[in-house]
PyMOL commands that place a pseudoatom at each C-alpha (Angstrom):
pseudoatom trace, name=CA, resn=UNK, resi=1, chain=A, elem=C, hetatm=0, pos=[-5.008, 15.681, -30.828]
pseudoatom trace, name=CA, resn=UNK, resi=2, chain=A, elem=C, hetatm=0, pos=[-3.826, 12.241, -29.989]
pseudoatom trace, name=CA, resn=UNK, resi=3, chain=A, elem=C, hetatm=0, pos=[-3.484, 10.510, -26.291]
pseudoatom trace, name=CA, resn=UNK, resi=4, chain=A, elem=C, hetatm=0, pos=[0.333, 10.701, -26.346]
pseudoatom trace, name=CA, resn=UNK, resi=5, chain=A, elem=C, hetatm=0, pos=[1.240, 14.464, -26.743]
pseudoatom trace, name=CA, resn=UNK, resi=6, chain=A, elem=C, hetatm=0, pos=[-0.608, 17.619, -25.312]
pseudoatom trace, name=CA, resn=UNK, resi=7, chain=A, elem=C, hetatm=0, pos=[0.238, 21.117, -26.490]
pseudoatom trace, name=CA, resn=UNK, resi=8, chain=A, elem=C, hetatm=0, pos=[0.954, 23.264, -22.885]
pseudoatom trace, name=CA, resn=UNK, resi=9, chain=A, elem=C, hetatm=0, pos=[0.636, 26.093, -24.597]
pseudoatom trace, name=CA, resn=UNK, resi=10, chain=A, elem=C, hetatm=0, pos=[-3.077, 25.130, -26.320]
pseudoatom trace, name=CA, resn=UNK, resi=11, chain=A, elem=C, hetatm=0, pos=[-3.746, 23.782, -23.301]
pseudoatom trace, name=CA, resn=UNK, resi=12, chain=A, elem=C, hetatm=0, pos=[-2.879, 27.144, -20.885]
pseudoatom trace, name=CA, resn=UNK, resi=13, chain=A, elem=C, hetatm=0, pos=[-4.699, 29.220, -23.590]
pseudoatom trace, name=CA, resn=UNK, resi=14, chain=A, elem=C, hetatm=0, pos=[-8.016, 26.864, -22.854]
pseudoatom trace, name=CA, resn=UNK, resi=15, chain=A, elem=C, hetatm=0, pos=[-7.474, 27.476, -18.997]
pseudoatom trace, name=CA, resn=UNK, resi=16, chain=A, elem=C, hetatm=0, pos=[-6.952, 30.993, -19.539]
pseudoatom trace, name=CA, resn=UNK, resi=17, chain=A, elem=C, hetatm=0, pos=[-11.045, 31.026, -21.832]
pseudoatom trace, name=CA, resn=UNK, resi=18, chain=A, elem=C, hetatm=0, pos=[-12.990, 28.979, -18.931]
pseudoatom trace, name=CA, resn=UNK, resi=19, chain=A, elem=C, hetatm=0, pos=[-15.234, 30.691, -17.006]
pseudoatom trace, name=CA, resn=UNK, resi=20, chain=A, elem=C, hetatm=0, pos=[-13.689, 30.420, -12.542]
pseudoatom trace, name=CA, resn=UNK, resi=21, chain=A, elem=C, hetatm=0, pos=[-15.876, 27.960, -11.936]
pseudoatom trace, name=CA, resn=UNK, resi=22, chain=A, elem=C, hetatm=0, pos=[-14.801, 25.546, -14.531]
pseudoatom trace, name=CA, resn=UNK, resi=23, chain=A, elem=C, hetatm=0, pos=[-10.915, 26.785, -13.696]
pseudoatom trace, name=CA, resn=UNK, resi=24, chain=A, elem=C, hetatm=0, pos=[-11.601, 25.769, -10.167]
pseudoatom trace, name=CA, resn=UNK, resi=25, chain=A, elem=C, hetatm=0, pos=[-13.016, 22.197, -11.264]
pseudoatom trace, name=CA, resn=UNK, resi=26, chain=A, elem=C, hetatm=0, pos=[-9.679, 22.157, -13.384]
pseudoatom trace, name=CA, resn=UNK, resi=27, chain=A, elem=C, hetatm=0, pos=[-7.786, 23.164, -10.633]
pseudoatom trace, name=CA, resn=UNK, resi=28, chain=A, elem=C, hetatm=0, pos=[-9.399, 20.099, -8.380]
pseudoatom trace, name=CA, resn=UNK, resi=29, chain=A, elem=C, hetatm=0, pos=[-9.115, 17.538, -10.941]
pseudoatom trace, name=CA, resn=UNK, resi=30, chain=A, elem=C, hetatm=0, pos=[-4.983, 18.604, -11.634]
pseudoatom trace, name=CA, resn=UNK, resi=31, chain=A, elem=C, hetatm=0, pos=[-5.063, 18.108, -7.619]
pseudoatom trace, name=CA, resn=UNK, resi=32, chain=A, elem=C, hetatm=0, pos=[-6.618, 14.448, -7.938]
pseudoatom trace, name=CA, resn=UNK, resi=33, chain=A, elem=C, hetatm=0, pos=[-4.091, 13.271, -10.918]
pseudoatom trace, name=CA, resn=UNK, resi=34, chain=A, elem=C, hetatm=0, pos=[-1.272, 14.284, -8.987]
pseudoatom trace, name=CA, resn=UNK, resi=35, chain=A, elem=C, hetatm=0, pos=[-2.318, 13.002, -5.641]
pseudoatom trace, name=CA, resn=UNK, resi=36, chain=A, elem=C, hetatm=0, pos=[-3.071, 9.453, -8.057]
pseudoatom trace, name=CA, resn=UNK, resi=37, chain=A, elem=C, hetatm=0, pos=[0.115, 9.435, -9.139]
pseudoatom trace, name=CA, resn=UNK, resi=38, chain=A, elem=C, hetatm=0, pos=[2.036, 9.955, -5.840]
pseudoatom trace, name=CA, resn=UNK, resi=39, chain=A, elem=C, hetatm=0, pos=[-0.187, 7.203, -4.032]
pseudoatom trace, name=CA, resn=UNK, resi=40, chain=A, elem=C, hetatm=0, pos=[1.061, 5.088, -7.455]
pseudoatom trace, name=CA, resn=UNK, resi=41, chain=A, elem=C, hetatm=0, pos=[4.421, 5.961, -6.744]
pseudoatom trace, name=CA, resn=UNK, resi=42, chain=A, elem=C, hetatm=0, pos=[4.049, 5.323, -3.289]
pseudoatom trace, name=CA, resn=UNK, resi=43, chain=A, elem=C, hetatm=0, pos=[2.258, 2.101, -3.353]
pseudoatom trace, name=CA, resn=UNK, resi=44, chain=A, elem=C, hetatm=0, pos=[5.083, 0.694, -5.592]
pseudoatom trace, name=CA, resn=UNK, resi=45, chain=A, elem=C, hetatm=0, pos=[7.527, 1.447, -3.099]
pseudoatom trace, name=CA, resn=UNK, resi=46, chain=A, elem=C, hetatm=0, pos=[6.150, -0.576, -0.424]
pseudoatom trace, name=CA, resn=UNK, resi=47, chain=A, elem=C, hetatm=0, pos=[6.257, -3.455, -2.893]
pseudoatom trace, name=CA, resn=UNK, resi=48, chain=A, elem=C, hetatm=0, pos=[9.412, -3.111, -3.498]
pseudoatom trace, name=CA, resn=UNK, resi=49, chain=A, elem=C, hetatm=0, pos=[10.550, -2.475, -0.080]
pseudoatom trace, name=CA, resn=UNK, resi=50, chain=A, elem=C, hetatm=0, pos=[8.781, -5.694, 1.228]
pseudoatom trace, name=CA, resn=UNK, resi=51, chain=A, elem=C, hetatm=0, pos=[9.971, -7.518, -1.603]
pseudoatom trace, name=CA, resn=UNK, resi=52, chain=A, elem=C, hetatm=0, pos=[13.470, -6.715, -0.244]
pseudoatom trace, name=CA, resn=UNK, resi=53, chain=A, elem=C, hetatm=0, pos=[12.800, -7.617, 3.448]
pseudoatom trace, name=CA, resn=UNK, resi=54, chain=A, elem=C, hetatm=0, pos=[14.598, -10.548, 4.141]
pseudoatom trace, name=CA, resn=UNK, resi=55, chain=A, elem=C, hetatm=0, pos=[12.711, -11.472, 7.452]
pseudoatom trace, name=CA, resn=UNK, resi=56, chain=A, elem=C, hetatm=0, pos=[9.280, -11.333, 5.892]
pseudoatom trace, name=CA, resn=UNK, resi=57, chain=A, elem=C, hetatm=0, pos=[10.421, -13.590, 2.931]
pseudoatom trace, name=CA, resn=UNK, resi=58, chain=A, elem=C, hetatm=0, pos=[11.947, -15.362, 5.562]
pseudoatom trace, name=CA, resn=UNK, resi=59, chain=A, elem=C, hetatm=0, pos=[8.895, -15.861, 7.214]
pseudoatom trace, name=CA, resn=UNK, resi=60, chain=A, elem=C, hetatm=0, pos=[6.608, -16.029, 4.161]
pseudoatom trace, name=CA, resn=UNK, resi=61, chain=A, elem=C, hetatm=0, pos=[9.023, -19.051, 2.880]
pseudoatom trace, name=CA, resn=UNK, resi=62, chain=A, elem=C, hetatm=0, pos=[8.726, -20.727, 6.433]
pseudoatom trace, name=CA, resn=UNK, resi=63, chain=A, elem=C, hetatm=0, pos=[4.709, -20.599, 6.441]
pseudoatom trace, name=CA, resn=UNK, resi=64, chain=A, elem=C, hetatm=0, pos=[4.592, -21.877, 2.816]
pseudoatom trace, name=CA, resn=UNK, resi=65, chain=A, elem=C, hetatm=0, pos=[6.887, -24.953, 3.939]
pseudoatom trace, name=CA, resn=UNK, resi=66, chain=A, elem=C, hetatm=0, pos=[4.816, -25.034, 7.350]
pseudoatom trace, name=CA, resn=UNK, resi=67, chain=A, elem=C, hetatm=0, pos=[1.171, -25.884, 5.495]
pseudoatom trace, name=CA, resn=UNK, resi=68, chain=A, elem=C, hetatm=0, pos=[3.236, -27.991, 2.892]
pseudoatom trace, name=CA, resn=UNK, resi=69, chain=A, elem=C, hetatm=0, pos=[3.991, -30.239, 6.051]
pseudoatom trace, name=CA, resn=UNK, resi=70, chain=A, elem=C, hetatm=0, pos=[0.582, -30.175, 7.842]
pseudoatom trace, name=CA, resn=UNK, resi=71, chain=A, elem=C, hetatm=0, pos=[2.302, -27.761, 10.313]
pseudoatom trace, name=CA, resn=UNK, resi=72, chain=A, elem=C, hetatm=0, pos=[-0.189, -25.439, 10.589]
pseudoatom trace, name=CA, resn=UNK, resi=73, chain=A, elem=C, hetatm=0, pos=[-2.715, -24.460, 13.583]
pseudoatom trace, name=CA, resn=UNK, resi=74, chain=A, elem=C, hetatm=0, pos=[-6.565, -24.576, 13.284]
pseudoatom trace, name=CA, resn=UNK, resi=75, chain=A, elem=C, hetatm=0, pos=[-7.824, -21.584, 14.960]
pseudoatom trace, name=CA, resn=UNK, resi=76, chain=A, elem=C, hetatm=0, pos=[-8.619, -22.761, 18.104]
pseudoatom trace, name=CA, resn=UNK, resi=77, chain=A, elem=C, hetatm=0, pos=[-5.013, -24.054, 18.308]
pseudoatom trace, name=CA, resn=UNK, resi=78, chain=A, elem=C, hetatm=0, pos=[-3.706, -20.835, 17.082]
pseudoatom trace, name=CA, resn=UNK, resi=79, chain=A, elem=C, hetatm=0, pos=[-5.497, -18.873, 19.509]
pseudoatom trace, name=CA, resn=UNK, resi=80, chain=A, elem=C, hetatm=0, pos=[-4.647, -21.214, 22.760]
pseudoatom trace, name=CA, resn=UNK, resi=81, chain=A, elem=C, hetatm=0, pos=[-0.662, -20.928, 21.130]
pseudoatom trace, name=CA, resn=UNK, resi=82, chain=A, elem=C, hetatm=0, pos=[-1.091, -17.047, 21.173]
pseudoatom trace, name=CA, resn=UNK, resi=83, chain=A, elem=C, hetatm=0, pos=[-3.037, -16.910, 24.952]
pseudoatom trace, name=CA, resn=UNK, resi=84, chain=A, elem=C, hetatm=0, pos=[-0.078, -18.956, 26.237]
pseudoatom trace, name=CA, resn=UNK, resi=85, chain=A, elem=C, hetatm=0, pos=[2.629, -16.775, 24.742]
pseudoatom trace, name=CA, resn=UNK, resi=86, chain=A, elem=C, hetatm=0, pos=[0.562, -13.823, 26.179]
pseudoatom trace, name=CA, resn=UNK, resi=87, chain=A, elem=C, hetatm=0, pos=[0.862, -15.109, 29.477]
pseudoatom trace, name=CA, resn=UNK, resi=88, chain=A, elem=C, hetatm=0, pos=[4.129, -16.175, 29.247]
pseudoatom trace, name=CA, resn=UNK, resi=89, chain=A, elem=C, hetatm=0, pos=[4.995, -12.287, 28.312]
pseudoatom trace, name=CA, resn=UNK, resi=90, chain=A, elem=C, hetatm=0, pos=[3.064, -10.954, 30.791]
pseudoatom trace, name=CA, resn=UNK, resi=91, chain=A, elem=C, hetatm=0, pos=[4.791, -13.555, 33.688]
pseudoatom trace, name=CA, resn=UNK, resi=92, chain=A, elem=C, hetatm=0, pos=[7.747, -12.101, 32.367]
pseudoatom trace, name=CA, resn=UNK, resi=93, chain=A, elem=C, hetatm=0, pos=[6.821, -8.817, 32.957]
pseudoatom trace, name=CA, resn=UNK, resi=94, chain=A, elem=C, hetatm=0, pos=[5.727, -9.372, 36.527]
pseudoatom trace, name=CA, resn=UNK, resi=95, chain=A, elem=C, hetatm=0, pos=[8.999, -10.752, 37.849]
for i in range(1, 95): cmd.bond("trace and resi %d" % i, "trace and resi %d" % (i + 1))
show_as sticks, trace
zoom trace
């Protein structure tokens, strides 16, 4: 038998021989391919949905050209920028 092509029917027959415990072990690992192959499925669609978002290219393209330009924040900076945007929402919010 090679890697390419299984025989269904061969392959029922062998279910039908096991003893249950085996057929539930079967029964788990059919479980485990198919949930591997939907998280596969799944995981490619997120790639392909944020390789379609325009904003977070946008964004990605704007960072790249930021650190290219020495426009970038150490983290101390970054976290005084986001403190003063924080209160700057929250004086916002109070008015």
């Amino acid at each position: 038998m090679n890697g390419l092509s299984v025989d269904r029917e061969e392959l029922k027959r062998m279910i039908d021989q096991i003893p249950e415990q085996d057929a539930i072990e079967v029964y788990d690992f059919i479980g485990y391919l198919n949930m591997k192959r939907e998280r596969a499925v799944l995981e490619q669609l997120d790639v392909a949905s944020l390789a379609e978002d325009a904003d977070l290219i946008r964004q990605v393209e704007q960072s790249r050209e930021d650190r290219e330009h020495g426009r970038i924040y150490s983290k101390e900076a970054g976290l005084d920028y986001l403190r003063s945007k924080v209160k700057e929402f929250e004086h916002e919010q109070n008015v």
